[in-house]
C-alpha positions in Angstrom: -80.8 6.7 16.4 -77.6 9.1 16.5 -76.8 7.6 12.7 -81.0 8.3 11.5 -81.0 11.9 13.2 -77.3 12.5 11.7 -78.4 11.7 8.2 -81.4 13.4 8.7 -78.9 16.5 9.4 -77.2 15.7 5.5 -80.3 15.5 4.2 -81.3 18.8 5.2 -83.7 18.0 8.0 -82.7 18.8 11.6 -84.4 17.3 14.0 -82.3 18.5 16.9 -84.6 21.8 16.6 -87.8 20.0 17.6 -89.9 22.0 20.3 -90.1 18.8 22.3 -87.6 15.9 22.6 -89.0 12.7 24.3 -86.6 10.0 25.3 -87.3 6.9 26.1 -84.8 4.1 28.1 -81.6 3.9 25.0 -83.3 6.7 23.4 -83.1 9.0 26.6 -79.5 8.5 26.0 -79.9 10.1 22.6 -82.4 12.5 23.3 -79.8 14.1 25.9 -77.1 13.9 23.9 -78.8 16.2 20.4 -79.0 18.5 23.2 -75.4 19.6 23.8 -73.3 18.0 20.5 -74.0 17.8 16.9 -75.4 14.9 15.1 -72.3 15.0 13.2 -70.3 15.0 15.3 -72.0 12.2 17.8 -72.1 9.9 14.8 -68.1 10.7 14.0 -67.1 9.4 17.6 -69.7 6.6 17.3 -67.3 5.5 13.8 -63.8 6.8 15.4 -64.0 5.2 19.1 -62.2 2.0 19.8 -63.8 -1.3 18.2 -65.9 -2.8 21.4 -65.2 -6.7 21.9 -68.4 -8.7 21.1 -71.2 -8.9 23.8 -71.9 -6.0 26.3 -74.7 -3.3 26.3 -75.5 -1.0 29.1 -76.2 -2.9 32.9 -74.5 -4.2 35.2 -71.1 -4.5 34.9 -68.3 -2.0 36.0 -68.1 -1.5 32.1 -71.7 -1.3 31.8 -71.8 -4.8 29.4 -74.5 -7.6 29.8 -73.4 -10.6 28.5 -75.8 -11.9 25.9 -77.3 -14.9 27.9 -78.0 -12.4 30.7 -79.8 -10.1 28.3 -81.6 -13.1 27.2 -83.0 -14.7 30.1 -84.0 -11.0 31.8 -86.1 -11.1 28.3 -87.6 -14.5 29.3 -88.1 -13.6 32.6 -89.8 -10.1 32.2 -91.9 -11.3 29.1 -93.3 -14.3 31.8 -94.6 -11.2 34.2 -96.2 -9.1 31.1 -98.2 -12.1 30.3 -98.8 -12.8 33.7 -100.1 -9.1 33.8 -103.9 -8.5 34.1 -103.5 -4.7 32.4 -100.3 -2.4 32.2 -100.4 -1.4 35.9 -100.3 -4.6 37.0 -97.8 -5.1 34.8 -95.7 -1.9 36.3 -96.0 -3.5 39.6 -94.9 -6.5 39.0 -92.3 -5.4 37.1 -91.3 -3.3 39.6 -91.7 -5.7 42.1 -89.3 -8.0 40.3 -87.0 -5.3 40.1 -86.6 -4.5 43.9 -86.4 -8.4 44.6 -83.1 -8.4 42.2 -81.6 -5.2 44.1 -78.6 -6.3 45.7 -76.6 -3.1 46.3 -77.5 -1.9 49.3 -74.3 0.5 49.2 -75.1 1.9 46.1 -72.4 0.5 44.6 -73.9 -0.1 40.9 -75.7 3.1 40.9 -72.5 5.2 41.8 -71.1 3.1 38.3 -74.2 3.5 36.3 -74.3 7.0 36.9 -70.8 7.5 36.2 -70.8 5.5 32.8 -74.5 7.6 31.8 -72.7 11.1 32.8 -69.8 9.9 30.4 -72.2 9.7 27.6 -73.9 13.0 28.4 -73.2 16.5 27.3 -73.5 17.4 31.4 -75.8 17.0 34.4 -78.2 19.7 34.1 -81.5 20.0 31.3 -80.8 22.1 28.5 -82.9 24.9 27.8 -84.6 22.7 25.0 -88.0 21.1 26.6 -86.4 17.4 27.0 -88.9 14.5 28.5 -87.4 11.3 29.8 -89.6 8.3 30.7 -88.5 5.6 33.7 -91.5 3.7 36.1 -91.5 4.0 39.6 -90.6 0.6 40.9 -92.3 0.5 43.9 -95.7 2.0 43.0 -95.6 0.7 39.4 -96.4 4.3 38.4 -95.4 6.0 34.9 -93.2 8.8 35.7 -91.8 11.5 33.5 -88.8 13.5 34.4 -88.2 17.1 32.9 -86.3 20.1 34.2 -89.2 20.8 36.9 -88.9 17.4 38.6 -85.7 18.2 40.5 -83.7 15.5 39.5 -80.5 15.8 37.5 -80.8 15.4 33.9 -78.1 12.2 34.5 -80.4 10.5 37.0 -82.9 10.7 34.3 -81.6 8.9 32.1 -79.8 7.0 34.3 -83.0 5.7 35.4 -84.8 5.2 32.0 -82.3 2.7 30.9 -82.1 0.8 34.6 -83.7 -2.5 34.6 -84.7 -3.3 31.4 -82.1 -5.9 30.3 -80.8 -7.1 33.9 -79.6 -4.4 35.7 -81.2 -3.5 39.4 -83.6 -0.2 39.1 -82.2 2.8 39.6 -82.4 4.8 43.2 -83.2 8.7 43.4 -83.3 9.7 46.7 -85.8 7.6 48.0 -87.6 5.9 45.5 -86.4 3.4 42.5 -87.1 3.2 39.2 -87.2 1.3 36.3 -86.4 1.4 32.2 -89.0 3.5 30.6 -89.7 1.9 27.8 -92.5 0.1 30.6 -94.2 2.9 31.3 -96.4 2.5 28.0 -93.7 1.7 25.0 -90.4 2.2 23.7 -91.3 5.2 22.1 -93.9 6.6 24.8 -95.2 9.3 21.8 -98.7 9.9 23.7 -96.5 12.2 25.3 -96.3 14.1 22.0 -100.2 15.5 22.0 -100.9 18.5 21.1 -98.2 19.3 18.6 -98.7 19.9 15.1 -95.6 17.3 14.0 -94.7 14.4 15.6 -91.3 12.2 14.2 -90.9 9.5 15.6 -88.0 7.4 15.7 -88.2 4.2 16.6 -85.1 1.3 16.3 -87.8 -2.0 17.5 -90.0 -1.5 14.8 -92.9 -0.1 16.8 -93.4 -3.7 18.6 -94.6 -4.5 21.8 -94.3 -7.2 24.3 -97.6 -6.2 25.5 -101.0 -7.7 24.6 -102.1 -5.5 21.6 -105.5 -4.9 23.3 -103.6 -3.3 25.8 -102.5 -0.3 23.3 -99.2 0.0 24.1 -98.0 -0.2 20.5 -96.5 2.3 18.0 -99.4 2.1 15.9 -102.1 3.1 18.7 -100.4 5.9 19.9 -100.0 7.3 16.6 -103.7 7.0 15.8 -104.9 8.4 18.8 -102.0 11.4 17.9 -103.8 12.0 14.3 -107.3 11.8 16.0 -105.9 14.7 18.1 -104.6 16.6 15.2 -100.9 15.6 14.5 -99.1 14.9 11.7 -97.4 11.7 12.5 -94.1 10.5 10.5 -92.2 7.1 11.8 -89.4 5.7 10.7 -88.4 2.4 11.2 -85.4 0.4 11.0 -85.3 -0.7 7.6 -83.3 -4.2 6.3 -79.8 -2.7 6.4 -80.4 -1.3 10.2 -81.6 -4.8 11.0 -78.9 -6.7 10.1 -76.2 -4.1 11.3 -77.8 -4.5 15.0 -77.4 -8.3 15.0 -78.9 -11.0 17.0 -78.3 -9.5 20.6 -79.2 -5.9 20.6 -77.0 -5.0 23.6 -73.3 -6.0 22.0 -71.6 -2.9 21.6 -69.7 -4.2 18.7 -72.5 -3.5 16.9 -72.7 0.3 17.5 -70.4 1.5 14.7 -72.3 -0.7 11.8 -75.9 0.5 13.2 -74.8 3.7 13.1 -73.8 3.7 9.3 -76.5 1.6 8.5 -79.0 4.6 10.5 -76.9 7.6 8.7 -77.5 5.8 5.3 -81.5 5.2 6.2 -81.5 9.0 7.2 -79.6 10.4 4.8 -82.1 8.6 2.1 -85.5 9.9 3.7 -84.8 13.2 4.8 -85.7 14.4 1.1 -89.5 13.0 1.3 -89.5 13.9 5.4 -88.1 18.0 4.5 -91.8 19.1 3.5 -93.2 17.3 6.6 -90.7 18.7 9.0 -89.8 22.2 7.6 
């Protein structure tokens, strides 16, 4: 996403001035980011930082890396309780359910290095003045939250949150409740949130997919409908061959950072000239 919105930037389109930035589990990690540091310069220490050893992503290890097979079977195991799920509240509950069953840091030991790593990654703890809106699911109700600078939670603890859960790690506690990646609350790219404006880009690095039964309409494709039937202009952009191949077979192996990234800057880069009309 940092390589797509960098090229974007080279191409003459900057996205970082949108009226509204929604971020959504990884991409609340980038949403927050365009808020406080360039493009450029997010996609230079991206290329510049130290190569990663193969396997890791963000969860729950002191270094924040999930080994592949434990990426792999939280896939398996959350992909059995969405088709268990009668409708996507059911599915929130179980999810969340599942989630407070895995909790074991009753300390707060993993949260204390979660946080830590997710402030690390962040221009600072508090919203910027930009309207920024970061997804997560409360874990014990099952219900869709969104965080923004009204909610009285730390910017960090958003996003903290957004990205708990959703390949292994235990939700994420905020005073007393939990919560889980937000990519559950309806999609990764949660762009119903969007209605109402007159442009909506969306970025979106799984293609739009979801895990969901499609009658449920959870999917990219639905929620940009329903945002033309309400007035938008709707552009998507997709990861295209080259981003594909550059993320690899497990998603959350941060070797892979430094290739996406180029592979996102080139894709950027490339569409910003037919996007420039659309966006300007």
């Amino acid at each position: 996403m940092i390589g797509v919105i960098a090229g974007l930037l080279e191409g003459g389109l900057d996205a970082t001035t949108a009226d509204l930035l929604i971020g959504t589990s990884a991409g609340a990690t980038a949403a927050a980011q365009i808020t406080g540091a360039s493009p450029t310069q997010l996609l230079a220490d991206i290329l510049s930082a130290a190569p990663a050893q193969p396997t890791g992503g963000a969860g729950s290890g002191g270094n924040g890396r999930i080994p592949p097979a434990s990426a792999s079977d939280n896939m398996r195991r959350t992909g059995e309780i969405i088709a268990a799920s009668s409708d996507p509240a059911d599915m929130r509950r179980r999810l969340g359910a599942a989630s407070l069953e895995m909790d074991a840091d009753p300390e707060g030991s993993w949260k204390s290095r979660w946080r830590s790593i997710v402030a690390g990654r962040l221009p600072g703890p508090h919203w910027p003045h930009q309207d920024v809106l970061i997804t997560a699911v409360d874990a014990g109700t099952g219900d869709p939250v969104v965080f923004d600078r009204d909610s009285g939670v730390d910017m960090v603890d958003a996003v903290a949150a957004s990205t708990s859960f959703g390949f292994g790690a235990p939700p994420y506690r905020i005073g007393g409740g939990w919560y889980i990646d937000g990519g559950y609350r309806r999609s990764s790219e949660n762009a119903d949130l969007a209605a109402g404006y007159g442009r909506v880009l969306v970025l979106s690095p799984l293609g739009g997919r979801s895990r969901a039964s499609l009658a449920w309409g959870m999917d990219l494709a639905t929620q940009v409908a329903e945002l033309r039937a309400g007035g938008s202009r709707v552009e998507t952009i997709l990861p295209d061959a080259a981003s594909v191949d550059a993320f690899g077979s497990n998603m959350m192996d941060l070797a892979t950072r430094p290739p996406a990234a180029r592979a996102g800057y080139d894709q950027g880069k490339a569409l910003a000239g037919q996007l420039r009309e659309f966006w300007n």
